[in-house]
One Martini backbone bead per residue (centre of mass of N, CA, C, O) as a GRO file, in nm:
protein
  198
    1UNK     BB    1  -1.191  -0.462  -0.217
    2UNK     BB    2  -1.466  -0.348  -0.393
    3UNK     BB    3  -1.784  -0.203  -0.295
    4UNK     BB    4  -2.069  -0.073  -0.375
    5UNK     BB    5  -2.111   0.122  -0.089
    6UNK     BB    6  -1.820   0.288  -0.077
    7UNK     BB    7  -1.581   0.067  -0.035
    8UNK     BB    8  -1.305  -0.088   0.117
    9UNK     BB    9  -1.052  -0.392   0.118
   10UNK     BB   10  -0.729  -0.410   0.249
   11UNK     BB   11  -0.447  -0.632   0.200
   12UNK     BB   12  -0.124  -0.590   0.330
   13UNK     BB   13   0.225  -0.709   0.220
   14UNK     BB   14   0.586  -0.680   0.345
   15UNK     BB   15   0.939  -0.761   0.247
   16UNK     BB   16   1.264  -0.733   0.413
   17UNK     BB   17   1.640  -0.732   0.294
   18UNK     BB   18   1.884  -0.626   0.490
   19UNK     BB   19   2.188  -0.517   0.329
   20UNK     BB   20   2.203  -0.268   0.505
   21UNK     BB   21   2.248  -0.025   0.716
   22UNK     BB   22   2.102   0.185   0.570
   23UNK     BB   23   1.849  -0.069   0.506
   24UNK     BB   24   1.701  -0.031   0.843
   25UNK     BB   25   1.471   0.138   0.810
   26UNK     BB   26   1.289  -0.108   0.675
   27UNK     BB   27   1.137  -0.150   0.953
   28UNK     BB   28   0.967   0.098   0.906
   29UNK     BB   29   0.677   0.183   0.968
   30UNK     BB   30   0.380   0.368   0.811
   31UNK     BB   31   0.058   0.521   0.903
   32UNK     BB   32  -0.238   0.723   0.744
   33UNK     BB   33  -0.514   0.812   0.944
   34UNK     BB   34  -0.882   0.825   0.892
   35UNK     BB   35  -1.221   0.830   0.940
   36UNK     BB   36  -1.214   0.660   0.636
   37UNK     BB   37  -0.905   0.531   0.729
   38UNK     BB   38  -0.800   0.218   0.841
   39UNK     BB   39  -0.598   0.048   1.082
   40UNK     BB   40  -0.565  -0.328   1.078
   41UNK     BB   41  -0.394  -0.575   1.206
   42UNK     BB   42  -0.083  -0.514   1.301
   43UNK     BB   43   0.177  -0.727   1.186
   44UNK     BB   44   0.522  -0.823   1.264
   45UNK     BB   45   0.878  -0.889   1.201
   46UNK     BB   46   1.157  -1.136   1.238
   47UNK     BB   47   1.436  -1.306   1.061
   48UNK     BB   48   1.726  -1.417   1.169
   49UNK     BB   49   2.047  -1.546   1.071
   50UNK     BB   50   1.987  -1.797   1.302
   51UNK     BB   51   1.633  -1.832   1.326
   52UNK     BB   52   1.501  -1.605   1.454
   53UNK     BB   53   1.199  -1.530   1.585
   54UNK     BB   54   0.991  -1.204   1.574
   55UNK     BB   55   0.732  -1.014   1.702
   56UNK     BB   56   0.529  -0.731   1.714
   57UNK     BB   57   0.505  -0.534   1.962
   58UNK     BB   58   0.270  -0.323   2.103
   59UNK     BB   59   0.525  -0.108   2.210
   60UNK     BB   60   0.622  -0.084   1.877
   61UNK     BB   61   0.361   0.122   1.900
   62UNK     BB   62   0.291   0.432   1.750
   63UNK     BB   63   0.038   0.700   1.832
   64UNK     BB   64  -0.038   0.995   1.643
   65UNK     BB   65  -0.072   1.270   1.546
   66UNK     BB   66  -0.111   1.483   1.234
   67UNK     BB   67  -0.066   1.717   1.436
   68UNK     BB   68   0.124   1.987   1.595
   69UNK     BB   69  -0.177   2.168   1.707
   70UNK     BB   70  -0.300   2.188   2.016
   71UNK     BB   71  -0.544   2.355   1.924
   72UNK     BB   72  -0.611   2.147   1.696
   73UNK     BB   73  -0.780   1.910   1.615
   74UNK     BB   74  -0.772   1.551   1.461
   75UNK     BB   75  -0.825   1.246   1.418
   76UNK     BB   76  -0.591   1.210   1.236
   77UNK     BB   77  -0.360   0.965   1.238
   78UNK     BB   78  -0.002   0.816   1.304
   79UNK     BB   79   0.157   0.483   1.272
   80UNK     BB   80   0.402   0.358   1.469
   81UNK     BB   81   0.675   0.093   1.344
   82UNK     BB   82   0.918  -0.123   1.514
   83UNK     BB   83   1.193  -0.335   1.445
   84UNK     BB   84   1.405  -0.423   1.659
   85UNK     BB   85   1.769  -0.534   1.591
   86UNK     BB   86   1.835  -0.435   1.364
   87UNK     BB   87   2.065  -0.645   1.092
   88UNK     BB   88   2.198  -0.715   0.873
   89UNK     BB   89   2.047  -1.045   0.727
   90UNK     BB   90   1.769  -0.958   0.763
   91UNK     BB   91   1.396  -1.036   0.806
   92UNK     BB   92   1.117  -0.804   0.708
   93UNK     BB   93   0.768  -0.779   0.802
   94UNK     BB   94   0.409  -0.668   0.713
   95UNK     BB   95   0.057  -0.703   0.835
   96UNK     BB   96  -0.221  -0.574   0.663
   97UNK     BB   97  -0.523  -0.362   0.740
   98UNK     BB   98  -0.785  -0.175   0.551
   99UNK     BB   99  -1.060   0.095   0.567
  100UNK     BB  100  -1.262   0.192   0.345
  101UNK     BB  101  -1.509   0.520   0.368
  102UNK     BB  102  -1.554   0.598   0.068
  103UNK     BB  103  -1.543   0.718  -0.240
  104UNK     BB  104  -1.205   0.709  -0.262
  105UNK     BB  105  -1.216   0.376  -0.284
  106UNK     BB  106  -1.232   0.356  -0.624
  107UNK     BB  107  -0.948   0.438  -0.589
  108UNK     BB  108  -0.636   0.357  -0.681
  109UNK     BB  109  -0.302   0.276  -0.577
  110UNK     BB  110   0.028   0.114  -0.686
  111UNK     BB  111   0.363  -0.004  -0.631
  112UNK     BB  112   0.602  -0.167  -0.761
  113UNK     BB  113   0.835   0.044  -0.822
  114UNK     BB  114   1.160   0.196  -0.784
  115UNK     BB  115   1.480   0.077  -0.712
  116UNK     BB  116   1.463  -0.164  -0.578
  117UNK     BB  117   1.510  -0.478  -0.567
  118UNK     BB  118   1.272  -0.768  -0.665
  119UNK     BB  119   1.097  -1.061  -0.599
  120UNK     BB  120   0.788  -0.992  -0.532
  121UNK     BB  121   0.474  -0.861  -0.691
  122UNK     BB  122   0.135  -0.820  -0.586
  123UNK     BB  123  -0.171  -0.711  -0.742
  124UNK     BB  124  -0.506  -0.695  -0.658
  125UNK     BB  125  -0.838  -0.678  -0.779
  126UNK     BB  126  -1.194  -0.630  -0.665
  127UNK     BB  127  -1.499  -0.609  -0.767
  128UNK     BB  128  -1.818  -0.584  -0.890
  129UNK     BB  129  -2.055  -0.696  -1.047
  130UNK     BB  130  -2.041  -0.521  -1.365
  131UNK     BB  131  -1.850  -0.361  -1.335
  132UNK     BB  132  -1.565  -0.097  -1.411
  133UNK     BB  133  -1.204  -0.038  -1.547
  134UNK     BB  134  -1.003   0.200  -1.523
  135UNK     BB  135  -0.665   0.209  -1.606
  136UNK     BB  136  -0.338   0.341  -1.514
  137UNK     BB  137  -0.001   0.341  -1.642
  138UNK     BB  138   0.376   0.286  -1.536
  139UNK     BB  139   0.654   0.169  -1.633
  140UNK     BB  140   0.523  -0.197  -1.663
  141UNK     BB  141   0.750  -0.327  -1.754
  142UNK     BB  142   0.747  -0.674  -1.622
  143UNK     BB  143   0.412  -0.689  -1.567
  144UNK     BB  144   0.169  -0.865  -1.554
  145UNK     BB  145  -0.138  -0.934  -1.682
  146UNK     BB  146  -0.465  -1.046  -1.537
  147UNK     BB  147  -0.785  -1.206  -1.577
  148UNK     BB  148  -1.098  -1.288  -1.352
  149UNK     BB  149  -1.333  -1.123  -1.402
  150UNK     BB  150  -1.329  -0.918  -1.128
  151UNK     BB  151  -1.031  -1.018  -1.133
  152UNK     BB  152  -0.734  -0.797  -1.099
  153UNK     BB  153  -0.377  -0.903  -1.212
  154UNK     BB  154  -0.028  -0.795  -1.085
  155UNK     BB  155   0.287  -0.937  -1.188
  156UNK     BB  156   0.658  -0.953  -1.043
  157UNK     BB  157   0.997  -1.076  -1.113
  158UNK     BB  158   1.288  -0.985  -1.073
  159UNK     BB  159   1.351  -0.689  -1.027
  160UNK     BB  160   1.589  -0.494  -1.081
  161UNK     BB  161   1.796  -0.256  -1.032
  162UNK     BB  162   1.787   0.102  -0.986
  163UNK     BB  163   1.996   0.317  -1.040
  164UNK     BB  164   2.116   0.643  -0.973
  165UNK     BB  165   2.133   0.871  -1.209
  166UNK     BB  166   2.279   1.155  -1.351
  167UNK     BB  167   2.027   1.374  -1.431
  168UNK     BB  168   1.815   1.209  -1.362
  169UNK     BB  169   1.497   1.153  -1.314
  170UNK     BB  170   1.270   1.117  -1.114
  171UNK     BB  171   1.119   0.861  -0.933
  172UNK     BB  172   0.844   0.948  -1.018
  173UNK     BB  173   0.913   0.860  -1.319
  174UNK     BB  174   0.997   0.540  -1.232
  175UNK     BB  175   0.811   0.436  -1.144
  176UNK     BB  176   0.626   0.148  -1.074
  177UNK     BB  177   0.283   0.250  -1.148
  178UNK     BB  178  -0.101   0.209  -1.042
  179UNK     BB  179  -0.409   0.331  -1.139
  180UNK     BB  180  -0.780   0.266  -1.039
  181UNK     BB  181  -1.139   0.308  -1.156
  182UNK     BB  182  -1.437   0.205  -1.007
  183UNK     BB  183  -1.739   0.162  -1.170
  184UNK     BB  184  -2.124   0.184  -1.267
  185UNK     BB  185  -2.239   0.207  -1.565
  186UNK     BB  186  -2.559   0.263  -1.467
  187UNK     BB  187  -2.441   0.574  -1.349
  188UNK     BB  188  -2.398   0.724  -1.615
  189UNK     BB  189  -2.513   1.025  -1.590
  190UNK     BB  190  -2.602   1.003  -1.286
  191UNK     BB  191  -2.689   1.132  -1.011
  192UNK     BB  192  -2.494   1.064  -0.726
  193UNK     BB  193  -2.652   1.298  -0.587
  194UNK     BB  194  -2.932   1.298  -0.413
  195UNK     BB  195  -2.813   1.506  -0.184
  196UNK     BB  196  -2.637   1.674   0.031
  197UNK     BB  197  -2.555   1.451   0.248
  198UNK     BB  198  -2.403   1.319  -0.017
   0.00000   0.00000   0.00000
């Protein structure tokens, strides 16, 4: 949701099932947060596969600075969460909010899929009233998009997998992906700063 005052508030879900060893990462989060970028509200889970429901202890989050210069003060903190005993056949999830304080917060992006096969993805946004979007797709076949006033919904399921071939473009050319840029056209053409501190 992205709010008049040039902030925004994300609420993010993502669950993976572990089909192999190799793809046992998929347990590990990671968030680079910073003064205008804050990760709140971080639960993980583990659903075993006789049916055993754990959830991420406070123990498996650790919180490091986002540089390694003893020297060099830094706000940006870098938080890492990790949920053990991860092992194939495995389901694992988490859920997070983020709350963005900046201008910068009017711009999002997000992924749809790389290669990994989907089972369902939904990304939502809304505006405030009178507001406008322009979107930017990037091979979006397979995505629906819909609309109900100021809330824009983009939505695919049972994306296949994507394996990688020789000589294949990067991953970030295939990647489905969207950009939008939220503005206030009452305010198109008019000094946006209205002083020094702004």
């Amino acid at each position: 949701v992205i709010s008049k005052n040039l902030s925004a508030k994300i609420k993010g879900r993502l669950a993976y099932k572990i089909l192999t060893q190799k793809g046992e990462h998929y347990a590990e989060f990671t968030f680079h947060s910073s003064p205008t970028t804050k990760l709140d509200d971080l639960k993980g889970w583990i659903y075993n596969i006789d049916g055993e429901f754990k959830s991420l202890d406070d123990e498996n989050i650790l919180e490091t600075s986002s540089t390694e210069d003893a020297m060099y003060y830094d706000r940006s903190k870098t938080i890492h969460a990790n949920l053990p005993g991860v092992k194939p056949g495995v389901i694992v999830g988490y859920e997070f909010d983020i709350e963005e304080d900046d201008w910068t917060s009017l711009y999002q992006s997000f992924f749809f899929q790389n290669t990994l096969p989907v089972m369902h993805v939904k990304y939502n946004i809304t505006i405030p009233e009178g507001w406008k979007l322009i979107r930017s797709e990037w091979k979006m076949d397979e995505i629906e998009f819909t609309q109900t006033g100021q809330k824009f919904t983009w939505e695919g399921k049972n994306l296949p997998f994507r394996p990688r071939e020789p000589l294949s473009p990067s991953s970030a050319y295939l990647t489905k992906r969207l950009s939008v840029t939220a503005y206030d056209p009452n305010r198109v053409g008019a000094n946006q700063f209205e002083n020094w501190e702004q």
